[in-house]
Predicted model as a PDB file, atoms N, CA, C, CB and O in Angstrom, pLDDT in the B-factor column:
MODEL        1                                                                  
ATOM      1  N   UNK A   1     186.256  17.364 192.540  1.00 49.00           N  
ATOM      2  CA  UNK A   1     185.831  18.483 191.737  1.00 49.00           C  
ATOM      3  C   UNK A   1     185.057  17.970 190.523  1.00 49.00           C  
ATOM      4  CB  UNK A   1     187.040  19.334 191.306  1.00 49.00           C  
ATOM      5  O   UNK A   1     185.371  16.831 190.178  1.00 49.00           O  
ATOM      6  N   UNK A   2     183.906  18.708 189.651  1.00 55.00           N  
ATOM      7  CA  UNK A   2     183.061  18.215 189.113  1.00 55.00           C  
ATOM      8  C   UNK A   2     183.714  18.277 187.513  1.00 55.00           C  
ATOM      9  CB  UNK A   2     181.749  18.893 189.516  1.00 55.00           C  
ATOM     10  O   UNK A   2     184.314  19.311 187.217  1.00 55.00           O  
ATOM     11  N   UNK A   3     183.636  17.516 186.795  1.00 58.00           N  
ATOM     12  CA  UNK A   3     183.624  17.894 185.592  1.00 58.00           C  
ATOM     13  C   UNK A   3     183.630  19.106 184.540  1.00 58.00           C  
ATOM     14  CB  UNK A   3     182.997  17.464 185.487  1.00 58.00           C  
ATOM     15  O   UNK A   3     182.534  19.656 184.644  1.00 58.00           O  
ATOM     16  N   UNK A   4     184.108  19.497 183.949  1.00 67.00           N  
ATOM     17  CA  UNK A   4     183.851  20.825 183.415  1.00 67.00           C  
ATOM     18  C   UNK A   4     182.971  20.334 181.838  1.00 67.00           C  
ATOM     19  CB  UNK A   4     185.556  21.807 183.209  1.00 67.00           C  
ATOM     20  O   UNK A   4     182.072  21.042 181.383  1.00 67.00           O  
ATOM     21  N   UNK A   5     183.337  19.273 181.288  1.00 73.00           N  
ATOM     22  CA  UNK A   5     182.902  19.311 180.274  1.00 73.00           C  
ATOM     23  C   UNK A   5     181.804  18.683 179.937  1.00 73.00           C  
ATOM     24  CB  UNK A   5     183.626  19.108 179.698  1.00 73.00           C  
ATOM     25  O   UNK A   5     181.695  17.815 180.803  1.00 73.00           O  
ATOM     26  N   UNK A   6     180.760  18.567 179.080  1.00 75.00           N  
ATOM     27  CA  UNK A   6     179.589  18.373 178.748  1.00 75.00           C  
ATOM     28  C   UNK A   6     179.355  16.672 178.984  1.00 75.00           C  
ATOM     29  CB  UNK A   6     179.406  18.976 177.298  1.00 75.00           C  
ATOM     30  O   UNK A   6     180.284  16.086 179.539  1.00 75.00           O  
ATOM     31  N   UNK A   7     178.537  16.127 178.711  1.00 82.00           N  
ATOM     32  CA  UNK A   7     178.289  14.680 179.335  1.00 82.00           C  
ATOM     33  C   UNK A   7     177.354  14.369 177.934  1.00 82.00           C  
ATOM     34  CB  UNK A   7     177.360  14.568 181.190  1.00 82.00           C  
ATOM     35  O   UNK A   7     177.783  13.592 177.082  1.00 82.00           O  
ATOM     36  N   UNK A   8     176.116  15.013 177.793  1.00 84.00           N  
ATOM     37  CA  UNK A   8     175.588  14.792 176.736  1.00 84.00           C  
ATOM     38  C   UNK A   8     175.385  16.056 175.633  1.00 84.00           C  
ATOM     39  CB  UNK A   8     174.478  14.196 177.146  1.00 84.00           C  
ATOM     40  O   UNK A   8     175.718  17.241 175.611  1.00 84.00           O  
ATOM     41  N   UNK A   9     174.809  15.341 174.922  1.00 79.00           N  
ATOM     42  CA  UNK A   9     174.580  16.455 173.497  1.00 79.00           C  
ATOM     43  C   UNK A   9     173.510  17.085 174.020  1.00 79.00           C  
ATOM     44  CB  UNK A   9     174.166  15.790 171.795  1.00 79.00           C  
ATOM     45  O   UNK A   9     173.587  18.279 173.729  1.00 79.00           O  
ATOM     46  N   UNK A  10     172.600  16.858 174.619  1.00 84.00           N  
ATOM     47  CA  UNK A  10     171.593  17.507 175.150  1.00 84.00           C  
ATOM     48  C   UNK A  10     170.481  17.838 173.781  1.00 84.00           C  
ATOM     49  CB  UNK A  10     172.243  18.845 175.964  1.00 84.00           C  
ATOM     50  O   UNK A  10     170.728  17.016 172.899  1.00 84.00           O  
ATOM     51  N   UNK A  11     169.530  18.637 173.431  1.00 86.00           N  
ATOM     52  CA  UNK A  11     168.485  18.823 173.096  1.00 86.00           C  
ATOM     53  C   UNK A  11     169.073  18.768 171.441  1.00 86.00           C  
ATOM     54  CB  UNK A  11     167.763  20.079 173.830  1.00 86.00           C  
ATOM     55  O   UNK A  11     169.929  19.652 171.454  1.00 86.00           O  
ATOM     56  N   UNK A  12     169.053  18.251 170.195  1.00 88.00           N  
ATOM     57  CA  UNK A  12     169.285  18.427 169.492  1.00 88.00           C  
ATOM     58  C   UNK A  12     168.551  18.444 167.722  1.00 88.00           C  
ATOM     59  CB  UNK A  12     169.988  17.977 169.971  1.00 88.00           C  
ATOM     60  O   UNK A  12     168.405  17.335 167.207  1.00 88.00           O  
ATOM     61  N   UNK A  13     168.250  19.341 167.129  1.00 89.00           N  
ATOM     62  CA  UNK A  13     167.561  19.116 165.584  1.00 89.00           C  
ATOM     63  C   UNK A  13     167.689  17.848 165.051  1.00 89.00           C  
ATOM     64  CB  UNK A  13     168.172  20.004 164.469  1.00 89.00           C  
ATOM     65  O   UNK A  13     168.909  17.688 165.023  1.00 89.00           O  
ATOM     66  N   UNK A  14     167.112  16.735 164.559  1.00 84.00           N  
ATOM     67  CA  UNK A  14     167.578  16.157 163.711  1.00 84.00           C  
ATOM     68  C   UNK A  14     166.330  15.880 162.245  1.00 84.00           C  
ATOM     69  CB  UNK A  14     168.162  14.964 164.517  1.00 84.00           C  
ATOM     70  O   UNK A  14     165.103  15.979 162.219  1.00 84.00           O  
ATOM     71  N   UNK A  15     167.279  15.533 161.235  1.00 89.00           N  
ATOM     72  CA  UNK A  15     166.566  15.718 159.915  1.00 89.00           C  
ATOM     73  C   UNK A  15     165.671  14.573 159.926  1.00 89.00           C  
ATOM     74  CB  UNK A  15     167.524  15.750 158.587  1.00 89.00           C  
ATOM     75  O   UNK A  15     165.882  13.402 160.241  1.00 89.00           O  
ATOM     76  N   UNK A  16     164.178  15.421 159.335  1.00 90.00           N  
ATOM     77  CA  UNK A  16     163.326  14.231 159.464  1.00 90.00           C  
ATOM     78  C   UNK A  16     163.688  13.641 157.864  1.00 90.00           C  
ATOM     79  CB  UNK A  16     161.493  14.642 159.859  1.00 90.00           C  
ATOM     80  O   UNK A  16     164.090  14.400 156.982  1.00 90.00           O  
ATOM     81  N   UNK A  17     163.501  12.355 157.682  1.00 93.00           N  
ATOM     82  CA  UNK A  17     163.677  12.033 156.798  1.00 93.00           C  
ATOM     83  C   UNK A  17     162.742  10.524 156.114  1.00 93.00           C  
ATOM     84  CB  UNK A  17     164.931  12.114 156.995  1.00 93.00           C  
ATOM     85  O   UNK A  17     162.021  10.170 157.046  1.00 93.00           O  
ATOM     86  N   UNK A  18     162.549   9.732 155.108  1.00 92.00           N  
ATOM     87  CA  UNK A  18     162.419   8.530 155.381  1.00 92.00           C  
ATOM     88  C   UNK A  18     163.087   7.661 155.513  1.00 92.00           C  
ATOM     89  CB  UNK A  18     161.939   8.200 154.930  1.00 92.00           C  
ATOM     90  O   UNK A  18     164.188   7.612 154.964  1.00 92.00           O  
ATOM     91  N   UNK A  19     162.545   6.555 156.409  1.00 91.00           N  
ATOM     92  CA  UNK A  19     163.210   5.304 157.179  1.00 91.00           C  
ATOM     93  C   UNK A  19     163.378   4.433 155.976  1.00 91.00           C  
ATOM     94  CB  UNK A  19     162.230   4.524 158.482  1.00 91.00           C  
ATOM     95  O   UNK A  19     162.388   3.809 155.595  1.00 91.00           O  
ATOM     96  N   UNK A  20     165.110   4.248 154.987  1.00 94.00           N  
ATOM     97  CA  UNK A  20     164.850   3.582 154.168  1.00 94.00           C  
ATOM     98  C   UNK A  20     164.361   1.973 154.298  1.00 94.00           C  
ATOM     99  CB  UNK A  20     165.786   3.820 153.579  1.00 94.00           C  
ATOM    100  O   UNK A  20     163.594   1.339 153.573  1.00 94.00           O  
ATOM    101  N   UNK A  21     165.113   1.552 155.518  1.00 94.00           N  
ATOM    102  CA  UNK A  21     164.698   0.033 155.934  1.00 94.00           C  
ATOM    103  C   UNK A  21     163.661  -0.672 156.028  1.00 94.00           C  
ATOM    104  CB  UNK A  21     164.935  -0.221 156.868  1.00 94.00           C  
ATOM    105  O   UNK A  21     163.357  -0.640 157.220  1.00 94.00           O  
ATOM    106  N   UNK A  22     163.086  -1.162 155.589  1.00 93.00           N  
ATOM    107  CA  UNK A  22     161.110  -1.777 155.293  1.00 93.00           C  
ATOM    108  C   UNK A  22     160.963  -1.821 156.475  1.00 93.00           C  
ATOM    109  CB  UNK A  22     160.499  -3.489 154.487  1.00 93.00           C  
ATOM    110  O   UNK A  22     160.201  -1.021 157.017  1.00 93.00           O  
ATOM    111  N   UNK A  23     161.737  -2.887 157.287  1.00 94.00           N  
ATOM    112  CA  UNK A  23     161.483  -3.486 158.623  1.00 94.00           C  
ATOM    113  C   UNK A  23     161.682  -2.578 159.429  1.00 94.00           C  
ATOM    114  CB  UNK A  23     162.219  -4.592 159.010  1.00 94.00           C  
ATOM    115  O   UNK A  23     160.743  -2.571 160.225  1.00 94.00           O  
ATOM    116  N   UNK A  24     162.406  -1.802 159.653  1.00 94.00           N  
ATOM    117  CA  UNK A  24     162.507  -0.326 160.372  1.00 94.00           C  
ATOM    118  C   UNK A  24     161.806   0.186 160.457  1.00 94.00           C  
ATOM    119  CB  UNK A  24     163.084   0.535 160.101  1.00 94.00           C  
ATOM    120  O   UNK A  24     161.574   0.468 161.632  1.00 94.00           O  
ATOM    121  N   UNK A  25     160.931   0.723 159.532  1.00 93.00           N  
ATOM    122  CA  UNK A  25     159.541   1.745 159.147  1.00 93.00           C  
ATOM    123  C   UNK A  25     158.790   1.247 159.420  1.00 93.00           C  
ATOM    124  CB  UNK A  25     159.106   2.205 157.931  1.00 93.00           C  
ATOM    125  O   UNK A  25     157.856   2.009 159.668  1.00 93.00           O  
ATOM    126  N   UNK A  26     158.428  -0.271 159.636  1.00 93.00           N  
ATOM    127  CA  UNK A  26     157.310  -1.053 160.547  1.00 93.00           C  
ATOM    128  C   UNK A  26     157.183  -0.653 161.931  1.00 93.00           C  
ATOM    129  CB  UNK A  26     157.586  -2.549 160.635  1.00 93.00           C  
ATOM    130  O   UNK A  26     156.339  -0.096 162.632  1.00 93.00           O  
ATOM    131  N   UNK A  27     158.529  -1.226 162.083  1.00 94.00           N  
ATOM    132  CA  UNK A  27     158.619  -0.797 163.911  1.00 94.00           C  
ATOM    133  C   UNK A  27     158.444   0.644 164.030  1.00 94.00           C  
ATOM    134  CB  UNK A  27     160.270  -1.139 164.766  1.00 94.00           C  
ATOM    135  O   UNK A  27     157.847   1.260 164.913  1.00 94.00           O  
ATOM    136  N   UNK A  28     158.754   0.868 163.510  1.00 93.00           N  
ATOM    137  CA  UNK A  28     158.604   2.483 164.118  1.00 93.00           C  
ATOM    138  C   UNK A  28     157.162   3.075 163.659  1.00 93.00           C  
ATOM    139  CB  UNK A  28     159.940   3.632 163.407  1.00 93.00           C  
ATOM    140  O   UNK A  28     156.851   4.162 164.146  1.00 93.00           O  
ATOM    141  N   UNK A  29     156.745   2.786 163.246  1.00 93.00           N  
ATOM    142  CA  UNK A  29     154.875   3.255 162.694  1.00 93.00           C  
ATOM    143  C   UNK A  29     154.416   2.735 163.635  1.00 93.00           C  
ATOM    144  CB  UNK A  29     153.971   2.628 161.179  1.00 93.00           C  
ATOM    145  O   UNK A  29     153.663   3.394 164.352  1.00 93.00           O  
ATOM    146  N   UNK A  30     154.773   1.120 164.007  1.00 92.00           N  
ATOM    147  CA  UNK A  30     153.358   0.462 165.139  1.00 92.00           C  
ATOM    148  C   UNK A  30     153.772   1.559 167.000  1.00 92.00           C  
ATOM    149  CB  UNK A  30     153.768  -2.312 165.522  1.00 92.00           C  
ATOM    150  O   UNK A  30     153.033   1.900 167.923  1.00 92.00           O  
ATOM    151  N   UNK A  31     155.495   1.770 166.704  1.00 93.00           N  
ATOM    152  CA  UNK A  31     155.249   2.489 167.853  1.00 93.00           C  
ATOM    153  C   UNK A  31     154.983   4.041 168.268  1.00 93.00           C  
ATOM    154  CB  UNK A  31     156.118   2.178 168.392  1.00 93.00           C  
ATOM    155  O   UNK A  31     154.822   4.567 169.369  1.00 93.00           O  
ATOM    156  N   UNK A  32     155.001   4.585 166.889  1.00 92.00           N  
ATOM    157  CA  UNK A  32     154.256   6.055 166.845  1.00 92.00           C  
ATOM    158  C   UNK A  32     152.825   5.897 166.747  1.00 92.00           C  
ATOM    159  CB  UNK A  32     154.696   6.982 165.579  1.00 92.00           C  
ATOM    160  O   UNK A  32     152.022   6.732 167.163  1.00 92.00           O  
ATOM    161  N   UNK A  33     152.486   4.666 166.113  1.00 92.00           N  
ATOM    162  CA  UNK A  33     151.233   5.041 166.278  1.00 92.00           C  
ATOM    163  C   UNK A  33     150.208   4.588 167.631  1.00 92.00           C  
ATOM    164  CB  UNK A  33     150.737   4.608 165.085  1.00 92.00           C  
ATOM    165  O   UNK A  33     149.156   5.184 167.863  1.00 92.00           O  
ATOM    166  N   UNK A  34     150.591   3.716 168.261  1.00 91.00           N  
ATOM    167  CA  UNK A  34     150.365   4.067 169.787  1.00 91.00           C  
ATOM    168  C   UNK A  34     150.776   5.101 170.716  1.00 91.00           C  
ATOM    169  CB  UNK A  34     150.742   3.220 170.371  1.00 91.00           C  
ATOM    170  O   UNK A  34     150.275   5.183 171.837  1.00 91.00           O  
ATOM    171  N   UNK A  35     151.450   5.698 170.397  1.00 92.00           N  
ATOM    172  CA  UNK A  35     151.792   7.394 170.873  1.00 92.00           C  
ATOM    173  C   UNK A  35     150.771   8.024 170.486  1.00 92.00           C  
ATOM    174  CB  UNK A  35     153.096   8.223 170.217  1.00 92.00           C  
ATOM    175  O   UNK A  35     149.846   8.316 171.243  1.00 92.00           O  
ATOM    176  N   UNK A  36     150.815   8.322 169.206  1.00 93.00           N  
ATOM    177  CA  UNK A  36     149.388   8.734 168.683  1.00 93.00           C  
ATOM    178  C   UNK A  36     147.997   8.381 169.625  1.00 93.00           C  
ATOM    179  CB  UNK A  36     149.211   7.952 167.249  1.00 93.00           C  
ATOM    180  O   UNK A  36     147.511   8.985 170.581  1.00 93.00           O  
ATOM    181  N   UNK A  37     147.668   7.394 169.070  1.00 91.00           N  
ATOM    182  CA  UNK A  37     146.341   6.624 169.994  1.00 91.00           C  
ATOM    183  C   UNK A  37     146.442   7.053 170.987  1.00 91.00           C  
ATOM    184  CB  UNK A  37     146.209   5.132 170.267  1.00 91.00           C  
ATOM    185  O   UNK A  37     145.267   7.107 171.350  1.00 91.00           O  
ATOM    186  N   UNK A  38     147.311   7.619 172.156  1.00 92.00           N  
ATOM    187  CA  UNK A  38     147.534   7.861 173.134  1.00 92.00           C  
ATOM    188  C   UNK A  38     147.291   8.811 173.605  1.00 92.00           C  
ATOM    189  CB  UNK A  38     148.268   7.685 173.277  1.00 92.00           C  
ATOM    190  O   UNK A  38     146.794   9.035 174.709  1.00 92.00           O  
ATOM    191  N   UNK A  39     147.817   9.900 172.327  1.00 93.00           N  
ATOM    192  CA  UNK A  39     147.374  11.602 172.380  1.00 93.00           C  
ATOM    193  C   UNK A  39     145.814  11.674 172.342  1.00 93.00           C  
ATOM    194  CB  UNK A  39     148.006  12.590 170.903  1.00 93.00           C  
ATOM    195  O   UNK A  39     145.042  12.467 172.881  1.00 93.00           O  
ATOM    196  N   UNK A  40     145.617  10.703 171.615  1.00 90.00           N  
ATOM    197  CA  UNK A  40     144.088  11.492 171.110  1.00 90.00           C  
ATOM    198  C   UNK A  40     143.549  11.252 171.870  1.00 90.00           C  
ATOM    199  CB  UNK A  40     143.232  11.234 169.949  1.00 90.00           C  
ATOM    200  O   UNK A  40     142.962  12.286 172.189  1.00 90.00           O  
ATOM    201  N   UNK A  41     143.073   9.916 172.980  1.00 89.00           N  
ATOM    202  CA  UNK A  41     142.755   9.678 173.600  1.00 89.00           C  
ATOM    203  C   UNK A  41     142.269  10.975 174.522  1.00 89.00           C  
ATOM    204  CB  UNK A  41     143.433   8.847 173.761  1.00 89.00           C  
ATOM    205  O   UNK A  41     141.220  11.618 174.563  1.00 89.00           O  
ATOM    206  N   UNK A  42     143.535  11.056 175.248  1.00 92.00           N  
ATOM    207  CA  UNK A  42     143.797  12.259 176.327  1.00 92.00           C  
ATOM    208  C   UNK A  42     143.303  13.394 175.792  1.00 92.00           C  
ATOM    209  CB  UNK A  42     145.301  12.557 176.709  1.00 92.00           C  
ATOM    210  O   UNK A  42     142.968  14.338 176.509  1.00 92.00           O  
ATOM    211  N   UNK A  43     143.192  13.419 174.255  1.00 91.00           N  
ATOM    212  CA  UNK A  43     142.579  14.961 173.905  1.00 91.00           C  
ATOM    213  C   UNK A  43     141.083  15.148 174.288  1.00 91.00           C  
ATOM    214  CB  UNK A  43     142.656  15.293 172.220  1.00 91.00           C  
ATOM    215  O   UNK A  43     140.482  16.002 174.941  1.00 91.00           O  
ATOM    216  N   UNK A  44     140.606  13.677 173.432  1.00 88.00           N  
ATOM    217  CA  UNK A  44     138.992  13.776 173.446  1.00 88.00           C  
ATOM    218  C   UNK A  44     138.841  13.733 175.163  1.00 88.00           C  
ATOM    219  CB  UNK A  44     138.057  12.243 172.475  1.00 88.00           C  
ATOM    220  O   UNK A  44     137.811  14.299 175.528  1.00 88.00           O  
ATOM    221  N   UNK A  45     139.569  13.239 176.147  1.00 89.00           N  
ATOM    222  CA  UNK A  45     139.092  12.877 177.849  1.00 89.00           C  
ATOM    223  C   UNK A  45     139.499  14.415 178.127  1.00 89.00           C  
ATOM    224  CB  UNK A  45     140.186  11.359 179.006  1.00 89.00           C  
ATOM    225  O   UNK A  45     138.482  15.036 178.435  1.00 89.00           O  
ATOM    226  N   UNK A  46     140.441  15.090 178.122  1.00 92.00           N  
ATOM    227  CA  UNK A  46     140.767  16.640 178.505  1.00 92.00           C  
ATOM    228  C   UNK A  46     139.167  18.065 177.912  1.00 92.00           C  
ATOM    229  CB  UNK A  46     142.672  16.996 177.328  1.00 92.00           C  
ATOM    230  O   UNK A  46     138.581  19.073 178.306  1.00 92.00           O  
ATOM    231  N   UNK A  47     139.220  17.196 176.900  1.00 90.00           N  
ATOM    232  CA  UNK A  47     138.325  18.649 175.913  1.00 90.00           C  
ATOM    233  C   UNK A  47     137.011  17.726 175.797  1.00 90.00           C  
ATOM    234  CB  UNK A  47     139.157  19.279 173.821  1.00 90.00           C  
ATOM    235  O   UNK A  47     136.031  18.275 176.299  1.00 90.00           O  
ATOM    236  N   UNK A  48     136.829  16.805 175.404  1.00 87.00           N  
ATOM    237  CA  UNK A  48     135.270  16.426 175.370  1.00 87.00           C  
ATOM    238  C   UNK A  48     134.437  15.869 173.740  1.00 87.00           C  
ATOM    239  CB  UNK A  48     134.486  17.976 175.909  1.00 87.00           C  
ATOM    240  O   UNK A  48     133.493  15.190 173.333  1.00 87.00           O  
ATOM    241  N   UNK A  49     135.587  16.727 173.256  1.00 85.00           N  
ATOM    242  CA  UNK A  49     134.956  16.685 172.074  1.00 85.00           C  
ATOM    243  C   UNK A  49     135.018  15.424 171.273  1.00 85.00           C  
ATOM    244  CB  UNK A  49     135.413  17.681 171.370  1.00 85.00           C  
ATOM    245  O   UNK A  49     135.548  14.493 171.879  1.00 85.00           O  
ATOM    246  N   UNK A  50     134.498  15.097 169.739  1.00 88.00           N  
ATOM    247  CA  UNK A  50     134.252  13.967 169.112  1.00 88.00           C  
ATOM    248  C   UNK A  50     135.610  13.982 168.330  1.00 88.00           C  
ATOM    249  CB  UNK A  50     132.858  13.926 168.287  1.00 88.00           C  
ATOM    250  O   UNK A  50     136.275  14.941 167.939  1.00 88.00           O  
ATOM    251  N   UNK A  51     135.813  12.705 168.225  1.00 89.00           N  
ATOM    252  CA  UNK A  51     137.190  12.538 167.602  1.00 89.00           C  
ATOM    253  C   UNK A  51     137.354  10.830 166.228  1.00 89.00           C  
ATOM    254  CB  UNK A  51     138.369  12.326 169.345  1.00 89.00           C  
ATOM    255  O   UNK A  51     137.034   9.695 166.583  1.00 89.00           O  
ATOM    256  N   UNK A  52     137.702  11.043 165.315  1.00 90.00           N  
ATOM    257  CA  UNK A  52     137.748  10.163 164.446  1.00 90.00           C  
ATOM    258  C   UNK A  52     139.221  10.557 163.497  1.00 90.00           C  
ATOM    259  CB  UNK A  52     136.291  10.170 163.699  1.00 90.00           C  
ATOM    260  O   UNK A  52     139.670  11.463 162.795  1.00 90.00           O  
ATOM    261  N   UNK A  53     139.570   9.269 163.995  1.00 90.00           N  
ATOM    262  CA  UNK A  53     141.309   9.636 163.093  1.00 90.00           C  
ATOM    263  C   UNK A  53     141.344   7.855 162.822  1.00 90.00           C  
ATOM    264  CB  UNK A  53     143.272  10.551 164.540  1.00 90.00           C  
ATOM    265  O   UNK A  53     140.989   6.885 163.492  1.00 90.00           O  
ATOM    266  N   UNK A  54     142.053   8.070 161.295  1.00 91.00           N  
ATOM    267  CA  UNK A  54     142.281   6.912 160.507  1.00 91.00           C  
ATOM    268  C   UNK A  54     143.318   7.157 160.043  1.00 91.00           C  
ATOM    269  CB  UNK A  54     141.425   6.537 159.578  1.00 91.00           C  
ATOM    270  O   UNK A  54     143.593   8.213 159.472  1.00 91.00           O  
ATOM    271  N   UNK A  55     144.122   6.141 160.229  1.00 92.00           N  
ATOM    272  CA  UNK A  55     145.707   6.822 159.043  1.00 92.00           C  
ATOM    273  C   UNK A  55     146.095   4.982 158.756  1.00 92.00           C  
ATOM    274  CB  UNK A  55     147.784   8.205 160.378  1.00 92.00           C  
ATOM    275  O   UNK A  55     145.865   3.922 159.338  1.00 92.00           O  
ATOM    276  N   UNK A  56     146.631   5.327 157.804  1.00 94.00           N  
ATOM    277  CA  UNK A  56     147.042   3.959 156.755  1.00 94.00           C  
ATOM    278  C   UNK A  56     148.444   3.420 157.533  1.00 94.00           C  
ATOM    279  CB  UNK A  56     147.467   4.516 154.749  1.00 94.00           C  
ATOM    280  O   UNK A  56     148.963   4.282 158.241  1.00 94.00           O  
ATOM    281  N   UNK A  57     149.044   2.266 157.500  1.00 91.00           N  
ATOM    282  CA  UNK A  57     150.374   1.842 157.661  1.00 91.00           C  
ATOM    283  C   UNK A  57     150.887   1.969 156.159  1.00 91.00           C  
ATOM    284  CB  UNK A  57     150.492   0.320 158.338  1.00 91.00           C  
ATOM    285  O   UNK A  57     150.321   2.192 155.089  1.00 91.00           O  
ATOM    286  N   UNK A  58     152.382   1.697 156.594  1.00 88.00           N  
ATOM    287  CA  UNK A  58     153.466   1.680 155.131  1.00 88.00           C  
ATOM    288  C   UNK A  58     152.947   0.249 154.144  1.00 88.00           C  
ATOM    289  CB  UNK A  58     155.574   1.378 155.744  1.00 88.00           C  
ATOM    290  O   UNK A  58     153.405  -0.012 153.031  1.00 88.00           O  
ATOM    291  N   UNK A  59     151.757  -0.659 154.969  1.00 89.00           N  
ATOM    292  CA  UNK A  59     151.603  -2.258 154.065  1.00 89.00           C  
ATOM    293  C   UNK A  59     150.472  -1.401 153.393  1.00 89.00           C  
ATOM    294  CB  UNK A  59     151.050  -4.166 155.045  1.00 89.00           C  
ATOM    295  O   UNK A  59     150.226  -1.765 152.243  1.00 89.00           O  
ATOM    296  N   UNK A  60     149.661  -0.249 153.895  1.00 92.00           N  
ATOM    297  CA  UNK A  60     148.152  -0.487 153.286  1.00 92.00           C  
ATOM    298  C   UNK A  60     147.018  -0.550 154.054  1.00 92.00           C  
ATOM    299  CB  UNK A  60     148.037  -1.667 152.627  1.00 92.00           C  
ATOM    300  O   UNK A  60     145.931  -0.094 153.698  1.00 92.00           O  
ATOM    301  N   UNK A  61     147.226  -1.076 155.052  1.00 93.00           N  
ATOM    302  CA  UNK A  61     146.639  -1.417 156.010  1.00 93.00           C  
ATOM    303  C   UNK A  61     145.340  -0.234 156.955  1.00 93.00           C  
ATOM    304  CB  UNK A  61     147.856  -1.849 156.707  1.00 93.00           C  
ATOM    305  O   UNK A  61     145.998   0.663 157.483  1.00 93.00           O  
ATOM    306  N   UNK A  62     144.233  -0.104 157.168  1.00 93.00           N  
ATOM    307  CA  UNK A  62     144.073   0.865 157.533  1.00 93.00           C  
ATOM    308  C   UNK A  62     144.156   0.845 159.199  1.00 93.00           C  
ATOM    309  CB  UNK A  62     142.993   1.253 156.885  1.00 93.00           C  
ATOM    310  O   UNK A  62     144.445  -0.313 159.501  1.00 93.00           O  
ATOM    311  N   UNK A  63     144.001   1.769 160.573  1.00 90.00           N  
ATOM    312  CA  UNK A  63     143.675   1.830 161.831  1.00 90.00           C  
ATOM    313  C   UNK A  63     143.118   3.204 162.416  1.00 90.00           C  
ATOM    314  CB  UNK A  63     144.777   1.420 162.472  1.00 90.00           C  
ATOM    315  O   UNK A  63     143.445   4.378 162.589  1.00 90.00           O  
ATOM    316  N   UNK A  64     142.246   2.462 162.578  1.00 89.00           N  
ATOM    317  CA  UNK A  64     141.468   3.663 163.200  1.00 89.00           C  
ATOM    318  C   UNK A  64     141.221   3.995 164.642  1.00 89.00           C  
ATOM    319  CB  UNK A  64     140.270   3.602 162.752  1.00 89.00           C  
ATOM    320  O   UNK A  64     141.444   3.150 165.509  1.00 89.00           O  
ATOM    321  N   UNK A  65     140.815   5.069 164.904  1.00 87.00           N  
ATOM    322  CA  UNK A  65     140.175   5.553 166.709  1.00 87.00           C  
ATOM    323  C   UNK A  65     139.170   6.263 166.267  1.00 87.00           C  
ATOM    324  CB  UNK A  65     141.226   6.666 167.954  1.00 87.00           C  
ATOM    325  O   UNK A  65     139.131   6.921 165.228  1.00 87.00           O  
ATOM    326  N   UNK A  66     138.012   6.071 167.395  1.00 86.00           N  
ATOM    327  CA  UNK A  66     136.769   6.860 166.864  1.00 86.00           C  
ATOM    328  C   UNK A  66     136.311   6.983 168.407  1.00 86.00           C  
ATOM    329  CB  UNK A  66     135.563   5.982 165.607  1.00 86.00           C  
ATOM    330  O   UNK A  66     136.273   5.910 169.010  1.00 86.00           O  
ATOM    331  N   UNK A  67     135.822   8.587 169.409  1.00 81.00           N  
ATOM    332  CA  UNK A  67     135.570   8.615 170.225  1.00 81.00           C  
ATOM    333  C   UNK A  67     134.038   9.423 170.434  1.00 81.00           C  
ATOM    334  CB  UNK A  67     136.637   8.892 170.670  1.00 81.00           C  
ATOM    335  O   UNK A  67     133.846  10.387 169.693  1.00 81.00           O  
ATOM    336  N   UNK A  68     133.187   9.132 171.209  1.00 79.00           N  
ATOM    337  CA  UNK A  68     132.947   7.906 171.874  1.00 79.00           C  
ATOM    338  C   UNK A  68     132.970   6.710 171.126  1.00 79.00           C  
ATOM    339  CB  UNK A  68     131.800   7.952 172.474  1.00 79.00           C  
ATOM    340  O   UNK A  68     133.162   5.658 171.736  1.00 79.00           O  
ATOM    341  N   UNK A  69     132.828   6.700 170.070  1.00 79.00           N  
ATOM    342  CA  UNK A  69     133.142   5.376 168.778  1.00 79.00           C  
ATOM    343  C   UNK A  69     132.799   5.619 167.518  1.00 79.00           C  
ATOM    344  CB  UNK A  69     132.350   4.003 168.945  1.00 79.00           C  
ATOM    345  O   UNK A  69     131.975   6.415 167.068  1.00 79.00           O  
ATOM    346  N   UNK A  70     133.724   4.629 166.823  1.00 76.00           N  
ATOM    347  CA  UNK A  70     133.636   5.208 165.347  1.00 76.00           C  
ATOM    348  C   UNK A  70     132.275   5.334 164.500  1.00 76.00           C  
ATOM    349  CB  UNK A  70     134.498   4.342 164.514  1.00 76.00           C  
ATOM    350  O   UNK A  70     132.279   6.067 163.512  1.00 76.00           O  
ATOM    351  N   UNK A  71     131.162   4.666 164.849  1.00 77.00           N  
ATOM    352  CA  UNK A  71     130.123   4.586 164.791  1.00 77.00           C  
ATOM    353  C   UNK A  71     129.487   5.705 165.036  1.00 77.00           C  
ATOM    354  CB  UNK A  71     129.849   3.766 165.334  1.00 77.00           C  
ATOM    355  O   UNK A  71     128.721   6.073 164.145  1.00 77.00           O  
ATOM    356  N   UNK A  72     129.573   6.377 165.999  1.00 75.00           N  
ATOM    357  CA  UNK A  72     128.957   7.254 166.571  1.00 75.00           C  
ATOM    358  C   UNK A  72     129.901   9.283 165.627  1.00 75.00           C  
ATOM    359  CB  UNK A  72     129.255   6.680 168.617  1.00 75.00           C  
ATOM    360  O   UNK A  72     129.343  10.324 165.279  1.00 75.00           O  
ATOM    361  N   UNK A  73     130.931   8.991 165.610  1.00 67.00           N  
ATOM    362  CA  UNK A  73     131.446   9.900 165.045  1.00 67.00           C  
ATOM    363  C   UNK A  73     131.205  10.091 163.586  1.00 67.00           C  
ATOM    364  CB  UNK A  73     132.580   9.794 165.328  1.00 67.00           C  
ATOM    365  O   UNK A  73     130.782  11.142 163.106  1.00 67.00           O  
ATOM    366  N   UNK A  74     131.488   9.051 162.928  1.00 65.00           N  
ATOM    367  CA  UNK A  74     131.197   8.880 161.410  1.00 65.00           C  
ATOM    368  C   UNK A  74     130.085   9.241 160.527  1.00 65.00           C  
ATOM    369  CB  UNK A  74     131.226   7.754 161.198  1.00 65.00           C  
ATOM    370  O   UNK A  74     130.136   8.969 159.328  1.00 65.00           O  
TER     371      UNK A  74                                                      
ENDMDL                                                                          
END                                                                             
């Protein structure tokens, strides 16, 4: 007979907040921001349109995407 009770928490809110840990907030920027890069990608290949996004890291640092290239968008 199957279980009756729940297994996971399933879908849940959680508070966005900042990552106090330096080294934490690294890792986690370089891997949102290939998520990112990822979206946009698929946006400009789905829709067509021109695309230029720059956003800073937590060092300063800048990174950019520019479609068909940053050159060409700018």
């Amino acid at each position: 007979m199957a279980s009756l009770g729940k297994k996971t928490r399933g879908k849940i809110k959680i508070e966005v907040k900042i990552i106090e840990n330096e080294d934490d907030r690294l890792i986690s920027f370089s891997k949102r921001c290939i998520g990112i890069y990822k979206k946009i990608s698929e946006l400009s290949s789905l829709c067509g349109g021109e695309i230029l996004f720059i956003i800073f890291s937590p060092t300063g640092k800048p990174y950019s995407f520019g479609h068909p290239s940053i050159e060409t968008v700018s």
